[in-house]
TORTIMAR-617441 format. One line per 3 residues: number of its first residue (from 1); for each residue x, y, z of C-alpha. Coordinates in Angstrom, 2 decimals. Each point is the difference from the previous one (the first is absolute). Layout:
N
NUM> X,Y,Z  ... $
This chain:
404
1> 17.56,-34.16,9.97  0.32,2.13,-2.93  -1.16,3.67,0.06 $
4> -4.23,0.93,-0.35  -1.20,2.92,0.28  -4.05,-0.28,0.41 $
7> -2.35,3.09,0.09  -2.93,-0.09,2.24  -2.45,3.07,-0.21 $
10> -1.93,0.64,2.95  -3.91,0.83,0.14  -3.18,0.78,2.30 $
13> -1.85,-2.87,0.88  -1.90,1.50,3.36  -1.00,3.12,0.63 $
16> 0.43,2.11,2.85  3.76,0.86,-0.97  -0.34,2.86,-2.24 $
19> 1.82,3.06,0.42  -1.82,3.51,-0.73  -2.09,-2.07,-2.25 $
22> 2.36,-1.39,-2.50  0.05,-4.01,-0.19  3.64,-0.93,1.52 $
25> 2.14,-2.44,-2.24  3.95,-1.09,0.03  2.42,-2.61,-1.37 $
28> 2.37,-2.36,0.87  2.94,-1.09,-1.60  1.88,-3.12,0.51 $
31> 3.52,-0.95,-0.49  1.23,-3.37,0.51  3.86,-0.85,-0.71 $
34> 2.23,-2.60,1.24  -2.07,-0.81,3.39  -0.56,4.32,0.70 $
37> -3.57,0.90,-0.33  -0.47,3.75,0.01  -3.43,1.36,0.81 $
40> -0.90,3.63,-0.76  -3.51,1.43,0.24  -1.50,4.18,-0.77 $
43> -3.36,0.61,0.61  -2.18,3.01,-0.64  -3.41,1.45,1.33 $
46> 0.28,-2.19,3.27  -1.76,1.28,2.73  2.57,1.08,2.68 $
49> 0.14,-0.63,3.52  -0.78,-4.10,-0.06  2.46,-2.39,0.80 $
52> 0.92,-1.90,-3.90  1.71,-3.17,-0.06  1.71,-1.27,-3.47 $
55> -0.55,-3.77,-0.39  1.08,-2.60,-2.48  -2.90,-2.47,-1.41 $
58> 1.17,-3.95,0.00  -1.76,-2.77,-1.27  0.37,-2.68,2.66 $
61> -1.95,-2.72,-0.99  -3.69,0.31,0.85  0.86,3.84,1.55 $
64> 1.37,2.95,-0.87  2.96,0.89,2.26  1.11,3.31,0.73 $
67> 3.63,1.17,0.98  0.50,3.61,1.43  2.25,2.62,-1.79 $
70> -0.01,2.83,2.15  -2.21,2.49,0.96  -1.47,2.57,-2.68 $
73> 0.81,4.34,1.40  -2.89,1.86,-1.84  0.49,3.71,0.38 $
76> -2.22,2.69,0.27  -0.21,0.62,-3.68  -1.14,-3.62,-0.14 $
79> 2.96,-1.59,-1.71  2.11,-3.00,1.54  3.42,-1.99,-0.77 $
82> 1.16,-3.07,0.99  3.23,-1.82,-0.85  1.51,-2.97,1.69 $
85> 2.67,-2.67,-1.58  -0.63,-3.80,0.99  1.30,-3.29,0.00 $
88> -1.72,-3.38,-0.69  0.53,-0.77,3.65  -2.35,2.81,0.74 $
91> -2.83,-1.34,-1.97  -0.21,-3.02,2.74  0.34,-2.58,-2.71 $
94> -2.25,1.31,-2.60  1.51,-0.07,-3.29  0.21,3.48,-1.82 $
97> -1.89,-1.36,-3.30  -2.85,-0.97,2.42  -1.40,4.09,0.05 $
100> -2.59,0.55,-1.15  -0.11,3.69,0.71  0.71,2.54,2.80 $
103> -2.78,2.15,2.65  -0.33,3.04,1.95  -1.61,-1.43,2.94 $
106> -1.07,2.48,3.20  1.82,-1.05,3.04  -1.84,-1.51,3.26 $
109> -3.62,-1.02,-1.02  -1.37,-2.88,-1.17  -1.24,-1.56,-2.25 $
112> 2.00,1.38,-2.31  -0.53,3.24,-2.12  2.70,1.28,-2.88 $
115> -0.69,2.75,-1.33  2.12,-0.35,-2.97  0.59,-3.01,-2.39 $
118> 1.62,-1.61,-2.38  1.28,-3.50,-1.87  2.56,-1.10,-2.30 $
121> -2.40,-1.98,-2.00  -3.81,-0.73,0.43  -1.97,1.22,2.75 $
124> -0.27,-1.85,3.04  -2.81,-0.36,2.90  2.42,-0.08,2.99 $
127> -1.45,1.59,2.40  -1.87,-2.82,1.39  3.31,-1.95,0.27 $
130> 2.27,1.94,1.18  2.36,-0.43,2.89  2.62,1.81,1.07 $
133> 3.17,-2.40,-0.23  2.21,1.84,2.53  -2.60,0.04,2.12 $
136> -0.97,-3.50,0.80  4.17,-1.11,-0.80  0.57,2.06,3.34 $
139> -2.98,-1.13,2.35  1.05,-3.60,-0.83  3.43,0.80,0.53 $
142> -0.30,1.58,3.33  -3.09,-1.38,1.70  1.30,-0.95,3.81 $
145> -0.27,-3.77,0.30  -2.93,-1.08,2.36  2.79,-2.19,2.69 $
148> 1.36,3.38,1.07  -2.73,1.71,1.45  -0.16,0.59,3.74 $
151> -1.64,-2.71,2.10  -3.56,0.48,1.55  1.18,0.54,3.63 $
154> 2.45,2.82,-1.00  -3.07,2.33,-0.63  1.40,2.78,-1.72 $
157> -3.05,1.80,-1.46  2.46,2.95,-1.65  2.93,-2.11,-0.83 $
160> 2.04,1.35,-3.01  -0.70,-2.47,-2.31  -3.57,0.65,-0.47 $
163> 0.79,2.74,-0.57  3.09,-0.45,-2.57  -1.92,-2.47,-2.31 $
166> -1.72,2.97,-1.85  3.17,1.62,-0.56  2.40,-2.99,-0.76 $
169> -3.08,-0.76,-2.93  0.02,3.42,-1.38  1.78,-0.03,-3.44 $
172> 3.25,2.43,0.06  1.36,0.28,-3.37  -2.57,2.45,-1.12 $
175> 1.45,2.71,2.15  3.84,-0.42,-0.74  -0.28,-0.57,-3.99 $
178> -1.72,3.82,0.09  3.75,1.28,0.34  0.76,-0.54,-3.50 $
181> -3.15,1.47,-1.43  -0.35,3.22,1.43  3.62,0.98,-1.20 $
184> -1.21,0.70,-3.42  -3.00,1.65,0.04  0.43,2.20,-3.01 $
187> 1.76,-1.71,-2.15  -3.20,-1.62,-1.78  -2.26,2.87,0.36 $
190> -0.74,1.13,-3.89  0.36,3.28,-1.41  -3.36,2.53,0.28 $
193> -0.18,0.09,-3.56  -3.85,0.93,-0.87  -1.96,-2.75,-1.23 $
196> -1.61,1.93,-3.13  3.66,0.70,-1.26  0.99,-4.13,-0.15 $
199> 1.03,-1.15,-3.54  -3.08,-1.56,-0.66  -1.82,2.48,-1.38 $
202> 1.64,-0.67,-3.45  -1.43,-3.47,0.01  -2.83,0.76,-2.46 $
205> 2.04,1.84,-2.00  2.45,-2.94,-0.17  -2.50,-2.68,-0.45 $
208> -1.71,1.73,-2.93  -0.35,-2.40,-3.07  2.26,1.38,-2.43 $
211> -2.27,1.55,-2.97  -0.03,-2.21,-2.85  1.64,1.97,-3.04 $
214> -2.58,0.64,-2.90  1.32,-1.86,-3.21  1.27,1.94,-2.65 $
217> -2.66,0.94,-2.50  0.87,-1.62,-3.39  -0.20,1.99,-3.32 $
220> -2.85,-1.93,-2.22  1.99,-0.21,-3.11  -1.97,1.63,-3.08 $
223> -1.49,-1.23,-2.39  1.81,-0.54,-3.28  -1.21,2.67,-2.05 $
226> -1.38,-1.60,-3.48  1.96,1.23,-2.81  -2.62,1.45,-2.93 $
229> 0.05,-1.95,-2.84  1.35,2.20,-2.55  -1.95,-0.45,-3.76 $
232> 2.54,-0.94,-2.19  0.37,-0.94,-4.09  0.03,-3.51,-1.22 $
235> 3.27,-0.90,1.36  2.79,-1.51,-2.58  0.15,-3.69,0.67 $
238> 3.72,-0.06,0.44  0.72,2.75,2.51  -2.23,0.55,3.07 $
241> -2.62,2.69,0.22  1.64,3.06,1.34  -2.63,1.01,3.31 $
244> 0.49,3.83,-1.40  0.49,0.47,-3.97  -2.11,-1.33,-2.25 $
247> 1.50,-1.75,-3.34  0.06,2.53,-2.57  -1.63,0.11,-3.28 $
250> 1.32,0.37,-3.47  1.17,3.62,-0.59  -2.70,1.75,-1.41 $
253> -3.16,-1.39,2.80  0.82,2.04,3.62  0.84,-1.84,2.59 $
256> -2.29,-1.45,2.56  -0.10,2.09,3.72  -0.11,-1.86,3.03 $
259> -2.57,0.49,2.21  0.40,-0.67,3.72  -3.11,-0.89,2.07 $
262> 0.12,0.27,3.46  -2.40,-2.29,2.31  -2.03,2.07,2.86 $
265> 1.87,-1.09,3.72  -1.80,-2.33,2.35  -1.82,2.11,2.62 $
268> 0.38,-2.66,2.58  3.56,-0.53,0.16  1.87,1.03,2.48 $
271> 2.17,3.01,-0.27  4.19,-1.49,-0.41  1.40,1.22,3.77 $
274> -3.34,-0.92,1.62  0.88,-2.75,3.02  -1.30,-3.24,0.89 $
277> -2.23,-0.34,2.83  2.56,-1.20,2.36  -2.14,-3.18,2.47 $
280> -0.11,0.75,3.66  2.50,-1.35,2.13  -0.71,-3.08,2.48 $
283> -0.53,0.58,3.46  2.55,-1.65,2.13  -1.37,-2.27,1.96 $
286> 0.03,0.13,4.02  3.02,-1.38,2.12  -3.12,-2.08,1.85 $
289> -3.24,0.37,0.66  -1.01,1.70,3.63  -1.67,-2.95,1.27 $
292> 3.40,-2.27,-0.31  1.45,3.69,2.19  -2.53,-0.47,2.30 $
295> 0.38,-3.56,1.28  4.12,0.75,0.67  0.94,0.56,3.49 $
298> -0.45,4.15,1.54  3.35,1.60,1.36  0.95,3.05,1.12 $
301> 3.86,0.56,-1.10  0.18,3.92,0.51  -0.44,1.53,3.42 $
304> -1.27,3.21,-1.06  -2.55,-1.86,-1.81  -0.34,0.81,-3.96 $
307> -0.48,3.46,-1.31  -1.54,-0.64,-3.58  -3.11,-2.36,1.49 $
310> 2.25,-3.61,-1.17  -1.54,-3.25,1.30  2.93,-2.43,0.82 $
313> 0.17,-3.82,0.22  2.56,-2.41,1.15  0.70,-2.98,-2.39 $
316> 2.77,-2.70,-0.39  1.34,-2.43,-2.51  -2.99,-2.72,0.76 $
319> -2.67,2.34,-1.17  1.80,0.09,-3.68  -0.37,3.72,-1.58 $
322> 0.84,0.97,-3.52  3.33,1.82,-0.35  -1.06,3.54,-1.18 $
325> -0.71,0.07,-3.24  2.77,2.58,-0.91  2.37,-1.69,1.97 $
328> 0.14,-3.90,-1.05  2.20,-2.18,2.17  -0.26,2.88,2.34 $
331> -0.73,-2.88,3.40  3.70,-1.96,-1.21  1.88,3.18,-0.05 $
334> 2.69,-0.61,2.61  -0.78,3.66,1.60  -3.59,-1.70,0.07 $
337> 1.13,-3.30,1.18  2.43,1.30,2.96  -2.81,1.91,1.90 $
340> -2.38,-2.62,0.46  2.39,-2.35,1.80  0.36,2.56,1.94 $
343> -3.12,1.57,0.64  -2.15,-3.01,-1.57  -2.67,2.09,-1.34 $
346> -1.25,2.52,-2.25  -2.88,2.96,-0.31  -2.41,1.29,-2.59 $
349> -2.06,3.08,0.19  -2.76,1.31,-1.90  -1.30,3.52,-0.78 $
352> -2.67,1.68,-2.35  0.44,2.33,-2.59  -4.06,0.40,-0.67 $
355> -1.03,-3.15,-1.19  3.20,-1.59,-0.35  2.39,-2.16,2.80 $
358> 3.26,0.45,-0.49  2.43,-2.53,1.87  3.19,0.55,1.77 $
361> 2.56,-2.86,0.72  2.17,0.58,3.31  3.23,-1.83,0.68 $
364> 1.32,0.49,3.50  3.68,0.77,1.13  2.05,2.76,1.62 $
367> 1.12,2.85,-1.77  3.35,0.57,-1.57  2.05,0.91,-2.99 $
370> 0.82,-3.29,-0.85  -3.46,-0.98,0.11  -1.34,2.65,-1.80 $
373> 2.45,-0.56,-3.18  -1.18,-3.88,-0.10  -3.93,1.20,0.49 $
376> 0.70,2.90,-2.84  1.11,-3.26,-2.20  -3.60,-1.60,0.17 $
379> -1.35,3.35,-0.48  -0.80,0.57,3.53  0.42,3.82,0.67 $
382> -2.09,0.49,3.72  0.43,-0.49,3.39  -2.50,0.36,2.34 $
385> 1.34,-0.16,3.97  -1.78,-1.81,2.58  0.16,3.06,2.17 $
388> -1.12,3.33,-1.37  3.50,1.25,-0.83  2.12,0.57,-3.32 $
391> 2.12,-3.02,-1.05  3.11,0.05,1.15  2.33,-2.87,0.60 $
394> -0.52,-2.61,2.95  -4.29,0.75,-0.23  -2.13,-2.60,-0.18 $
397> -2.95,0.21,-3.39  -1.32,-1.47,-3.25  1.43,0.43,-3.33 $
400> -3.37,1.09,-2.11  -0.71,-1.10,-3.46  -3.26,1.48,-2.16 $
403> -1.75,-2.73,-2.03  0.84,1.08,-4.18 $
């Protein structure tokens, strides 16, 4: 199996978990590669002292299967980490590229309750067909057979296998796979970086349609100024009149003057360096219209939620947007091309500047300085993290493009 790496991010779907008042939300990130499938989920706001379980979501036929990770530690501050590395053999022959998401689900009631949520794809109803896999693999496995059990006339009322049946059924791994998990508990927890200081901010700013330059006023050229007609003699009729002197007379008459006459100016010309009226620029027309925004799928891809008021939706290649208009081809660009087979999706968010929406495309990836040379090429210049932190290499986020 070749290496995926699959982002999941977590949400509320229940209430009840919320800690100090703050909706909790997570992620989980996949890794598959050559038969190792490596699980590690970070949640925030989670109320503390319940027993969390993480869970893998399989569609098995008519059901939804789920698989056990390990068990979720949520501290007091209301964060949690979980980390486990599995092989195919522990998925009890579900195949990895049947998930259709992963679940925080509280340990030890039923029916079931998860607090927190989330799917590689489409949303799925699963609660109403879900079974835990281990679960019923085990009781099937280890139910005593009915030919042993102690005949009638040995009356044993308190005989140890009554009372061993509960205990031979109970499902172990859950226990021994929390090992792994609670030896990094701090290694996901993200930096306190205040939310009102995250990158976004400049978004507007960014995403400002670039003011169309004012064409160049144009000098009307003058009018050609008529030349007065000078009054001249009876010209010879060999030699051409001469516009200035006059053909003289014999010696003794004096010679004719020339009189210029000048014609009054046109009042209603123009004066010669007055300009054109220059025609007002075209609006540029909208990226699309808010009511093709509306009927795209709602996401949440930043845990601190969005400082400057953005609404974001989730789309993919099958609902067919325009490449940004300042960016043509911008959807074949191999940057472009490489993150949705990985992640298999992208996001656009809208804001208002009074009357106007202004659009923001957002391609995700992790942060780097490799990456961020091949997103400066497209003209890509932001990074927003998933967490509230700073980029900085390894962090999950969107690369953010305003809508010229």
């Amino acid at each position: 199996m070749a290496y995926a790496r699959h982002f999941i991010p977590l949400t509320a779907e229940v209430a009840g978990y919320e800690f100090k008042g703050r909706k909790p939300a997570g992620r989980c990130v996949l890794e598959t590669n050559n038969g190792t499938i490596k699980v590690t989920t970070s949640t925030q706001d989670l109320r503390p002292g319940v027993r969390y379980g993480v869970y893998l979501l399989f569609n098995d036929e008519a059901r939804v299967g789920g698989v056990a990770v390990g068990a979720l530690t949520v501290d007091e501050k209301g964060k949690g980490d979980a980390r486990r590395e599995m092989k195919e053999a522990d998925l009890h022959g579900l195949s990895p590229n049947a998930i259709l998401g992963a679940a925080v689900l509280v340990m030890g009631i039923d029916p079931v309750e998860s607090p927190l949520c989330g799917y590689r794809h489409e949303r799925v109803a699963w609660r109403t067909r879900y079974y835990e896999r281990v679960t019923q693999v085990e009781v099937v496995k280890e139910m005593p057979p009915v030919e042993v059990a102690p005949p009638v006339e040995a009356v044993v009322e308190v005989a140890p296998p009554v009372e061993e049946v509960p205990v031979a059924c109970e499902p172990a791994p859950v226990p021994v796979e929390e090992v792994p998990v609670e030896e990094v508990p701090v290694v996901c927890e993200p930096a306190p970086v205040p939310v009102e200081e995250a990158p976004m901010e400049e978004v507007p700013v960014a995403c400002e349609p670039a003011p169309v330059e004012e064409p160049s006023p144009v000098m009307c050229e003058p009018l050609p100024a008529e030349e007065p007609s000078p009054v001249v003699c009876e010209p010879s009729p060999v030699e051409e009149p001469s516009p200035v002197v006059c053909e003289p007379s014999p010696v003794d008459e004096p010679v004719h003057e020339v009189k210029v006459v000048s014609f009054p100016e046109d009042e209603a010309a123009p004066p010669a360096d007055a300009p054109c009226p220059a025609s007002p620029a075209e609006p540029r027309p909208p990226y699309m219209c808010e009511t093709d925004f509306a009927v795209l799928k709602p996401i949440s891809p930043f845990a601190g939620g969005d400082t400057a008021g953005a609404q974001w939706m989730r789309f993919t290649a099958d609902d067919a947007l325009p490449a940004p208009p300042n960016a043509p081809g911008f959807f074949d660009a191999p940057f472009v091309a490489d993150s949705y087979d990985v992640y298999g999706h992208f996001i656009l968010g809208m804001v208002r500047d009074d009357d106007n929406a202004i659009f923001i495309l957002g391609v995700p990836g992790v942060y780097s300085d490799a990456e961020k040379d091949r997103a400066h090429a497209l003209g890509i210049t932001e990074f927003k993290c998933y967490e509230p932190t700073a980029p900085a290499d390894g962090e999950f986020g969107y690369w953010l493009l305003g809508m010229v």
